[in-house]
Each structure stands twice: as C-alpha cells, then as structure tokens.
C-alpha positions as CSV (number, residue, x, y, z in Angstrom):
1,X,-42.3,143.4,158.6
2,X,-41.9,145.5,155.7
3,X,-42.4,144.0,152.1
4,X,-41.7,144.9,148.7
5,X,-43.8,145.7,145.9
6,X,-44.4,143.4,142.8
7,X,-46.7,145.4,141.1
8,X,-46.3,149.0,140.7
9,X,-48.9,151.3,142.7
10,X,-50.5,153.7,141.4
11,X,-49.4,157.0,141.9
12,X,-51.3,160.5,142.5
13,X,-50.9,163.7,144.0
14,X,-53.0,166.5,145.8
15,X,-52.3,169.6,146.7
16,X,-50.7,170.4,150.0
17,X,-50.8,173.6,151.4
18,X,-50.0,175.7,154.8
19,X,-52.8,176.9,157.1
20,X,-53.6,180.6,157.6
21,X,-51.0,180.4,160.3
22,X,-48.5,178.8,158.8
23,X,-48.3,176.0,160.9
24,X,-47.4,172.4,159.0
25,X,-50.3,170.5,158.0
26,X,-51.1,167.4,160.1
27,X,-53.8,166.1,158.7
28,X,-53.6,165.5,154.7
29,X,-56.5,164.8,152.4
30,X,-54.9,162.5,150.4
31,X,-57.3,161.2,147.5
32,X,-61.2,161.1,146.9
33,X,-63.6,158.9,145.4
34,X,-63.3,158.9,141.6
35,X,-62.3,157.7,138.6
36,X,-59.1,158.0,136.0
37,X,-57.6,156.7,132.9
38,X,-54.3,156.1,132.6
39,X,-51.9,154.8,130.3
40,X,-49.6,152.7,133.1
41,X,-52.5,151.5,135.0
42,X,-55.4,151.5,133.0
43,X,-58.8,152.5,133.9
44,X,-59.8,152.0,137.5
45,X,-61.9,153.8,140.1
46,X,-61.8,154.9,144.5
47,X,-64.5,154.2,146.5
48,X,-65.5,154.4,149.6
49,X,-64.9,150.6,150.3
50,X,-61.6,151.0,148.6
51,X,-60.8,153.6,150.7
52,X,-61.9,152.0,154.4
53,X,-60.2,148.6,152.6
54,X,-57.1,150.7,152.7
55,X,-57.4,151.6,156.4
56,X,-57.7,148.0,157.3
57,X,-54.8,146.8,155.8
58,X,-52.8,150.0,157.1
59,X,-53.9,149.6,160.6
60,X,-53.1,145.2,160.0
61,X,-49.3,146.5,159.4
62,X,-49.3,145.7,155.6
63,X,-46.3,147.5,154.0
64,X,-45.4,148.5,157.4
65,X,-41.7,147.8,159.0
66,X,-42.5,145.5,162.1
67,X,-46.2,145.6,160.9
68,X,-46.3,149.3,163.4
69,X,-44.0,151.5,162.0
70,X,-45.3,154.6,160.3
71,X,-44.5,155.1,156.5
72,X,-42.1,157.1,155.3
73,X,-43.0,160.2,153.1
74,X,-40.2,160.5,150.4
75,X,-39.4,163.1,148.0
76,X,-40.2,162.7,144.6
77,X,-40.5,159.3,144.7
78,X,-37.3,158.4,144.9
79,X,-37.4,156.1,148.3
80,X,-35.0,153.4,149.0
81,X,-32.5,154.7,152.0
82,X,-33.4,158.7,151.0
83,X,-34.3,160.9,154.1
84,X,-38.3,160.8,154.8
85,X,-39.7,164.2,154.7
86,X,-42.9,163.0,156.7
87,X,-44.4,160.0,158.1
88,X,-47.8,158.3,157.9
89,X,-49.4,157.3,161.2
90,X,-52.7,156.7,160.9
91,X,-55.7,156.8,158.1
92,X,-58.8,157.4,157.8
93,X,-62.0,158.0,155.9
94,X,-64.4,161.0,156.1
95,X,-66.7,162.6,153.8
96,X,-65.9,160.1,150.5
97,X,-62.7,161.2,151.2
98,X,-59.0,159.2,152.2
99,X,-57.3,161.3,154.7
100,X,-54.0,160.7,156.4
101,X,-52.6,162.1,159.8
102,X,-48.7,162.7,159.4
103,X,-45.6,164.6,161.0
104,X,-43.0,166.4,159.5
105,X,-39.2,165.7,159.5
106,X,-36.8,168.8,159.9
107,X,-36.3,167.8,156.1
108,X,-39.7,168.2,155.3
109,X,-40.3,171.3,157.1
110,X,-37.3,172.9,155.4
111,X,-39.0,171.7,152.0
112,X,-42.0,173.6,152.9
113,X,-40.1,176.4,154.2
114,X,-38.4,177.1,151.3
115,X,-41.9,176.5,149.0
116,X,-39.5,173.7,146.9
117,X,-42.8,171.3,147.1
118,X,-46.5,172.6,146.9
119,X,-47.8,168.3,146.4
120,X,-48.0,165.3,147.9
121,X,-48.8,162.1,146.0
122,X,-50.0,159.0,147.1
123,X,-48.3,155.5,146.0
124,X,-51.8,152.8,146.1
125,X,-52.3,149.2,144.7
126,X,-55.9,149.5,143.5
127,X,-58.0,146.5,142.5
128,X,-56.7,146.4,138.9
129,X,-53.5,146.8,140.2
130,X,-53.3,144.2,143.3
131,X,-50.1,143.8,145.8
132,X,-48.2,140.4,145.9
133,X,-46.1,140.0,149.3
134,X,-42.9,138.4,147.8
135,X,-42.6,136.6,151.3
136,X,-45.7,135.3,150.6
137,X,-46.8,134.4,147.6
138,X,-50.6,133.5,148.0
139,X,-51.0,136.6,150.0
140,X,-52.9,139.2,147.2
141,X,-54.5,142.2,148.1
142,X,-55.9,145.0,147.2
143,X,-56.5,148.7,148.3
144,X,-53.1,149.1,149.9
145,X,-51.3,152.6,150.7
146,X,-47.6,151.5,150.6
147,X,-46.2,155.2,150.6
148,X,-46.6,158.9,149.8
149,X,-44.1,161.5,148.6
150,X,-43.5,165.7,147.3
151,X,-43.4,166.4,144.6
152,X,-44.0,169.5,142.2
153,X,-45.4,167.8,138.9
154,X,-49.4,167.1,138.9
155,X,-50.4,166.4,135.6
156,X,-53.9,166.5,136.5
157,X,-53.9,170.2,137.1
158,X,-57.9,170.4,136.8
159,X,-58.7,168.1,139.0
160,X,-59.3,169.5,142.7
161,X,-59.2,166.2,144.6
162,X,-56.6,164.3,143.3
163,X,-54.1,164.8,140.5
164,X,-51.7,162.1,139.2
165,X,-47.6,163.1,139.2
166,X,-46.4,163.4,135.9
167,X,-42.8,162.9,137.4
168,X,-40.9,159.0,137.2
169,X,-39.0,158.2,140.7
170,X,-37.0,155.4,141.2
171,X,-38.3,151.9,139.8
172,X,-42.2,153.4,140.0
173,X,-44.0,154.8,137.3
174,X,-46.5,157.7,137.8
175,X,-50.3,157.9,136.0
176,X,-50.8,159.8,133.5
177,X,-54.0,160.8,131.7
178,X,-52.3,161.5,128.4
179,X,-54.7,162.6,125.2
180,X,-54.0,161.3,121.9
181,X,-55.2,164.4,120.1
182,X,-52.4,165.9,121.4
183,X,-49.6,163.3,121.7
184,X,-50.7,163.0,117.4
185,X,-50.3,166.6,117.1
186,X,-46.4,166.5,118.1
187,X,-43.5,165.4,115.7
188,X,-41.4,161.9,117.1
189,X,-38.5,164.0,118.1
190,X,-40.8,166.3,120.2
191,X,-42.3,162.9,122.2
192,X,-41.3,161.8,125.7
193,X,-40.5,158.0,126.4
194,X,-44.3,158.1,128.1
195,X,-45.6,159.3,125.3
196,X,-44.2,156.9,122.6
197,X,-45.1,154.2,124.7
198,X,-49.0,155.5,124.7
199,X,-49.3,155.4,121.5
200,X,-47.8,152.2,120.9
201,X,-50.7,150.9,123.1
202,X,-53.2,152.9,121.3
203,X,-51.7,152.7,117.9
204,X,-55.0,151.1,116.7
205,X,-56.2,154.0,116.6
206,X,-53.1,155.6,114.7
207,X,-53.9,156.1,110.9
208,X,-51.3,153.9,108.0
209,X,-49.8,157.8,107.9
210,X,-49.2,157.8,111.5
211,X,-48.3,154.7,112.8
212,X,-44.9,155.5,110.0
213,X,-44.3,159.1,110.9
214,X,-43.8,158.2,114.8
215,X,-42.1,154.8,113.7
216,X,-44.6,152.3,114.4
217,X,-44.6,149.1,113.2
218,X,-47.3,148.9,110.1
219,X,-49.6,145.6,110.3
220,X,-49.7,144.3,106.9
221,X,-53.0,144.1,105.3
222,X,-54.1,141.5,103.9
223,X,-55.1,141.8,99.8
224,X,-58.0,139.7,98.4
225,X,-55.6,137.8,96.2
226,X,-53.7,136.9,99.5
227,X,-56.3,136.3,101.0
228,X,-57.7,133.7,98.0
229,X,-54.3,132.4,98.0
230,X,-54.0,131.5,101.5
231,X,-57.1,129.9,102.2
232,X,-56.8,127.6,99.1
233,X,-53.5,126.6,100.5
234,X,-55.2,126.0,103.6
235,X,-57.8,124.0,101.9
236,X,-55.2,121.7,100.1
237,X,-53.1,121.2,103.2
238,X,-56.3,119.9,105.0
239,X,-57.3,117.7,102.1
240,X,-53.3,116.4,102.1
241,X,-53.3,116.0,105.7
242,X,-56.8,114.4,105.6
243,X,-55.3,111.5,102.6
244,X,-52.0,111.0,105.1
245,X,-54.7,109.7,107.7
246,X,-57.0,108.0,105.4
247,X,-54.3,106.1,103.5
248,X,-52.5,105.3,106.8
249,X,-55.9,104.3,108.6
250,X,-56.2,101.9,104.8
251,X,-52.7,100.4,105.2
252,X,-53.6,99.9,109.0
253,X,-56.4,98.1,107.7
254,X,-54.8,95.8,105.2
255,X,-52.0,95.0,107.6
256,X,-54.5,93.4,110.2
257,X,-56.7,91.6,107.2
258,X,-53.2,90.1,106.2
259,X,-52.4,89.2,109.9
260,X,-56.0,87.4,109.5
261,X,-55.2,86.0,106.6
262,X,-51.9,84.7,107.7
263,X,-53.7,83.0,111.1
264,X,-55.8,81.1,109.2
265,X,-53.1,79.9,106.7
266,X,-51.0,78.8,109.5
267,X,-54.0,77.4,112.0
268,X,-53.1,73.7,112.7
269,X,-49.4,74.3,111.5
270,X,-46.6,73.9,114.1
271,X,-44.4,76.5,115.3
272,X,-41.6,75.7,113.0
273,X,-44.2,75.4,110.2
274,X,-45.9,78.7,111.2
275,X,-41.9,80.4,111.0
276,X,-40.9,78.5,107.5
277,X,-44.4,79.9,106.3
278,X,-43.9,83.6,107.7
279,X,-40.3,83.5,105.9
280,X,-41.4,82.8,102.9
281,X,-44.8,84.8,102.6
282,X,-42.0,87.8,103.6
283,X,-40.0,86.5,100.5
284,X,-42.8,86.2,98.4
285,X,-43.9,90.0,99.1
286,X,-40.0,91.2,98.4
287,X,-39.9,89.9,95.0
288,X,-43.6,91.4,94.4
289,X,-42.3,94.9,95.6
290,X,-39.2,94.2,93.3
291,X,-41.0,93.3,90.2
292,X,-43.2,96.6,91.0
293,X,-40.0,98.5,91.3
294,X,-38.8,97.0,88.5
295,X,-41.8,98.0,86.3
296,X,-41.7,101.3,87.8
297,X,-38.5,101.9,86.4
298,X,-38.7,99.9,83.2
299,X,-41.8,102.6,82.2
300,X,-39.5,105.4,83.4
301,X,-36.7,104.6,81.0
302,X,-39.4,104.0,78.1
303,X,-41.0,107.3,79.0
304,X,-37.2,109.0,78.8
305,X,-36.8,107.5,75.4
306,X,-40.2,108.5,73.9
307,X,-39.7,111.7,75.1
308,X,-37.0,112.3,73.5
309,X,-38.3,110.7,70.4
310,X,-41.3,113.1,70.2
311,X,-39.3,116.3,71.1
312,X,-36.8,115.7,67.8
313,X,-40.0,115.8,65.9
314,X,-40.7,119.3,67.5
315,X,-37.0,120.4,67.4
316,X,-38.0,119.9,64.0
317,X,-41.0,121.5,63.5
318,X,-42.9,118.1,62.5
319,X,-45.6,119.0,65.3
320,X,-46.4,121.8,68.0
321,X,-44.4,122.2,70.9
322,X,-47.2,122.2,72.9
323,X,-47.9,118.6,71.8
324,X,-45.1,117.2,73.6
325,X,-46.5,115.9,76.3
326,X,-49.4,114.6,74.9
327,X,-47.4,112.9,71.9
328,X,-45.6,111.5,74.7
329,X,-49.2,110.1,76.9
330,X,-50.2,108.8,73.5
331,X,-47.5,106.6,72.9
332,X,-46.8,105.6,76.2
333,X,-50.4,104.4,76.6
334,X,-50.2,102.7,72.8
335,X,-49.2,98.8,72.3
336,X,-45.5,97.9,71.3
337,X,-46.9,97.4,67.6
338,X,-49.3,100.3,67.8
339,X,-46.5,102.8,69.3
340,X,-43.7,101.5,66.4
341,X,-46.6,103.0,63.9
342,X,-47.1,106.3,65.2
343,X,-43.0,107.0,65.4
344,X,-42.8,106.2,61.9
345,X,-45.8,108.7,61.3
346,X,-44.0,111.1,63.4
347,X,-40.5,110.5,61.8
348,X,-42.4,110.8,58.2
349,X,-43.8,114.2,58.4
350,X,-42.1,117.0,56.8
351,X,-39.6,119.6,59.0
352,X,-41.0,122.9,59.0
353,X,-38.6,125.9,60.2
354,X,-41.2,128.4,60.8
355,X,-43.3,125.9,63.2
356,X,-39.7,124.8,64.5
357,X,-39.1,129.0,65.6
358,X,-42.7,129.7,66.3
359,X,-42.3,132.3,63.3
360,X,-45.4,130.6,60.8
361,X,-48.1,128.0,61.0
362,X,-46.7,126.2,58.0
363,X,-50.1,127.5,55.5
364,X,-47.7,129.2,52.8
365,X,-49.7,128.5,49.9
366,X,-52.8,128.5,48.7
367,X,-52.5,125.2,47.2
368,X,-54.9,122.5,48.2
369,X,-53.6,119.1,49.4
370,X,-56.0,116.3,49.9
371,X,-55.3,114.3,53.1
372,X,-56.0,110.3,53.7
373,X,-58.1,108.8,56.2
374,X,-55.3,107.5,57.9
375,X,-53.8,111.1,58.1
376,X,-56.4,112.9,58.9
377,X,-57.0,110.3,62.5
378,X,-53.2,110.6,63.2
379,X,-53.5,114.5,63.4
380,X,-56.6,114.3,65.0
381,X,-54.8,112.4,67.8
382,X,-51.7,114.5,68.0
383,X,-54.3,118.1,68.1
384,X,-52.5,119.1,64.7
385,X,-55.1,121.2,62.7
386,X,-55.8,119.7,59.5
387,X,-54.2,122.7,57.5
388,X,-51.0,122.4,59.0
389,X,-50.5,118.6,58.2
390,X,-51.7,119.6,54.5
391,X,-48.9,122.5,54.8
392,X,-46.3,119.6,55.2
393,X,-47.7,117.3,53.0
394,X,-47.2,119.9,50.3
395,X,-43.8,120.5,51.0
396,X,-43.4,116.7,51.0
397,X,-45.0,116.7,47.6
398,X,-43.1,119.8,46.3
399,X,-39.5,118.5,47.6
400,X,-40.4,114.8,45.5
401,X,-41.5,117.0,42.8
402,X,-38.1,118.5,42.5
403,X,-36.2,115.4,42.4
C-alpha cells in the first residue's frame, strides 16, 4: 500500500538523453556514489550500501501502491493526481552506480519529443534524512526511492553523475548547493526565498555589516560593563537565595527545638493541661510579637521626628547636608538625656546661607575664633571641620556684638 512522506526526500537530477537512434531510454542511470552539501538537507553521502539498501526496500513494496505497483515519474515534481510521464519498475546497482529500468507514457514521450525536458531527478530519503510510514509509526527507514520526475533546472551543472534540481514542486523542496560568496555578493532585493533562508542558517558567518543589509536579526553583544553587571547580580541573587534557605532551614530548626521544648513542659500534664498550656504559650508569643511591633514602630516615629529635627538645622545651614543621615544615626543611637544635649547643640549653632545654598563654606574672615573642648568633640561627631564651626561661632559672636 502506498504511504506518504513525513520527511522531505532529497531531490537530484541527471541527465537524460536519447540514444543514437532515437529510441526512449529504458534503462536510466539515476544517481552515483558521492557526496553533496546542501542547504535543505545538509551534508550527506551515496554509497554503494545505500544504493543496494534502496533496491531492497523497492523490491519489499515500500512507497509502492499495493506494495507492486511501479512508481510514477512526474513532471517537475509536482505529483499528487498529475499524469505520470514514466514509471519505475525495477532497480538496480552496477558499477557504484543506482540505475533504474522505466517505460514511457504517451505524455512522456511527447515531452521528449518536443525536447521540453532534457533531466530526470530522483526524490530519496537518505540516512540523514530517514522515512516515517505515517501508518506506522515505529517503522523508520532509510535509503528509500519514493519517486523520480523531468525537469529542466539542474543546479549542479558540473557534476556529471548527479546534479540536484534547483526547481520547488509541490510540498518538496529540491537541494541546492548554494555558495555564500555569492549569495553575499547580491543586494536583499536581488535574493530568492532559498537564498534568504541560507543565509539565515549561515548568518554566523555574516559580518555586524551584513547580517543588517540583508535584514538579519543582530545578536547583541555583550559589553564588559554588562557583563560585570550581570554576573554581580547573579552573584547577589545566589547569595539572596542562599539566606532564603538558610534562614528557613534556622526557623525550621527553632520550630522543632520549641516543639521539644514544649514536650517536656507538658510531660506528665493531662490532655486538658497540655491544651490550657499550648493556649497560653500561643498567647504569651502574641503579646511578645506585639511588644516587638510595637517597638518597631515606636523607633520609627522617633526616627521621623529626629529626622526632621536634624534636616531644619541643614535647611538652615547649621551643618552639611551630607550630615543628615549621620546626625540622624547619632541621635538615634544616643540616650534620652544624651540625645536632649546634642539638639540643643544643634539648635545653638549659627544659620549660615552660603552653607544653607551650597554657595560658601562659611570661612569669610580671617578672624580667629578659639573653640571649647566641648565644641570641638560635638563637630568631631557631626564630621563638621573645625573651621566651619569657628566660621559660625564668629558670626554668633559678631551678631552679640552688635546688640
């Protein structure tokens, strides 16, 4: 019984000529050992065991209607319900060559007649290429002649024995042994459908140039920087996913020392006991987590006003913007009596516009101004140079002067 195809043959094509007499030719050397590169099918090669591989499956009926029916011969590929031009009914192998005895249909004949077709092309599931009965799934082979067809269109024109059709028939795609010196020569409006698709499968050899004049898409590359970047992300997202698993595999661990714990707080209690006990350890550890929350939010509200202590001081020019945050640290991590000090100290230094729109340092004068102890520690700790906290104690001085 006649199958179909699942995997496209490969095609090629041989010349067919007449004998001195002019008779039809019955006997048709249709391919020879060798090897081709092609764009649809890839490298492969024909050997002699491919060849008498071929004859067994062709005499086993594969591809064959009723498993004895010869094979149609087509023209140009187009098969389906078209007229055959010839039939296949028998193969062979002689002399490293795949030979094929055929007759001739008043269609093919008249084709010859008329010299409309000088080539006959082969259609052949190689090894890289295999055949898949769609009746039968699990049978794959390879090495089979499915059919043969005229045509006028051998791309291979150099190649005596056997020369691939550069012509597309219906549903089947011919092998073509393209050259990407050439194809890159051509402009994209000048390239055939085969031809963009060749070098889209070879555009790694396509220069940055290239790949954009015949409207390829461009791999980005990827910059040292972006490179840098990307691993260091990488890097962090490891050591973040790493801490997920660590912390979970610690709170694992404290949950099952707790449930220790618990057992022997409760061993010898009853099971009303064990419940009353278990209610209230859970009560217990809600008011904890509330008095944490609590204190979580009690620092965040002391944190919001100290910050906005410290930034009217640098509104004002008092201290450096750039001090905010550690002003900030500082009191936060000072005692109640400790941080009522350092506000006052803060609140007591002089405003100075120029520090205030980052247009001076506050050194004006030449004037020296001795500083205390006291003052000297309290810049220190806020990273205010000396000079500047002498600038505003001059000012200070000067504006007490005046009154």
């Amino acid at each position: 019984m006649k199958t179909t195809k699942t995997q496209k043959a490969v095609l090629l094509a041989h010349a067919l000529k007449a004998d001195a007499t002019g008779k039809y030719p019955t006997e048709i050397e249709i391919a020879q050992v060798g090897s081709w590169r092609t764009p649809w099918h890839g490298n492969f090669e024909l050997t002699v065991n491919d060849f008498n591989e071929a004859v067994t499956h062709f005499d086993a009926g594969i591809y064959r209607v009723n498993g004895t029916e010869p094979l149609p011969g087509t023209l140009d590929h187009l098969g389906g319900d078209t007229p055959a031009a010839f039939r296949i009914n028998s193969v062979y192998v002689v002399d490293n060559k795949f030979m094929a005895s055929v007759t001739w249909t008043a269609l093919g004949k008249e084709k010859l007649d008329r010299d409309e077709y000088r080539y006959i092309s082969f259609e052949f599931n190689t090894r890289a290429q295999p055949f898949v009965n769609p009746e039968n799934e699990d049978e794959v082979l390879v090495n089979v002649l499915t059919g043969a067809t005229l045509t006028n269109d051998p791309l291979f024109k150099k190649l005596k024995p056997v020369m691939a059709s550069a012509r597309s028939g219906s549903n089947k795609d011919e092998g073509e042994d393209m050259d990407l010196k050439t194809i890159r020569a051509k402009k994209l409006e000048d390239l055939s459908a085969e031809e963009k698709a060749f070098l889209e499968e070879n555009k790694a050899e396509l220069t940055a140039e290239e790949l954009t004049a015949f409207g390829l898409e461009v791999e980005a590359v990827e910059t040292d920087e972006a490179k840098t970047a990307r691993e260091a992300k990488e890097a962090q997202d490891a050591i973040d996913a790493q801490k997920v698993i660590d912390d979970q595999a610690a709170a694992d661990a404290q949950a099952a020392d707790e449930a220790t714990k618990l057992e022997a707080s409760t061993k010898g209690m009853s099971k009303d006991q064990k419940a009353m006990f278990t209610k209230l350890q859970a009560s217990v550890s809600a008011l904890e987590a509330d008095a944490k929350a609590g204190r979580e939010a009690q620092q965040e509200l002391l944190k919001t006003r100290l910050t906005s202590s410290v930034k009217a001081q640098v509104e004002r020019g008092a201290i450096k913007s750039d001090q905010l945050e550690h002003g900030v640290e500082l009191l936060m991590a000072s005692t109640e009596a400790n941080r009522t000090k350092l506000t006052s100290f803060l609140e007591a230094l002089p405003s100075n516009p120029l520090m205030a729109s980052a247009e001076g340092s506050g050194k004006e004068e030449d004037e020296e101004v001795e500083l205390t102890k006291e003052e000297i520690e309290q810049a220190e700790q806020f990273g205010n140079d000396l000079e500047t906290v002498k600038a505003y104690k001059k000012e200070q001085l000067k504006a007490a002067a005046k009154k």
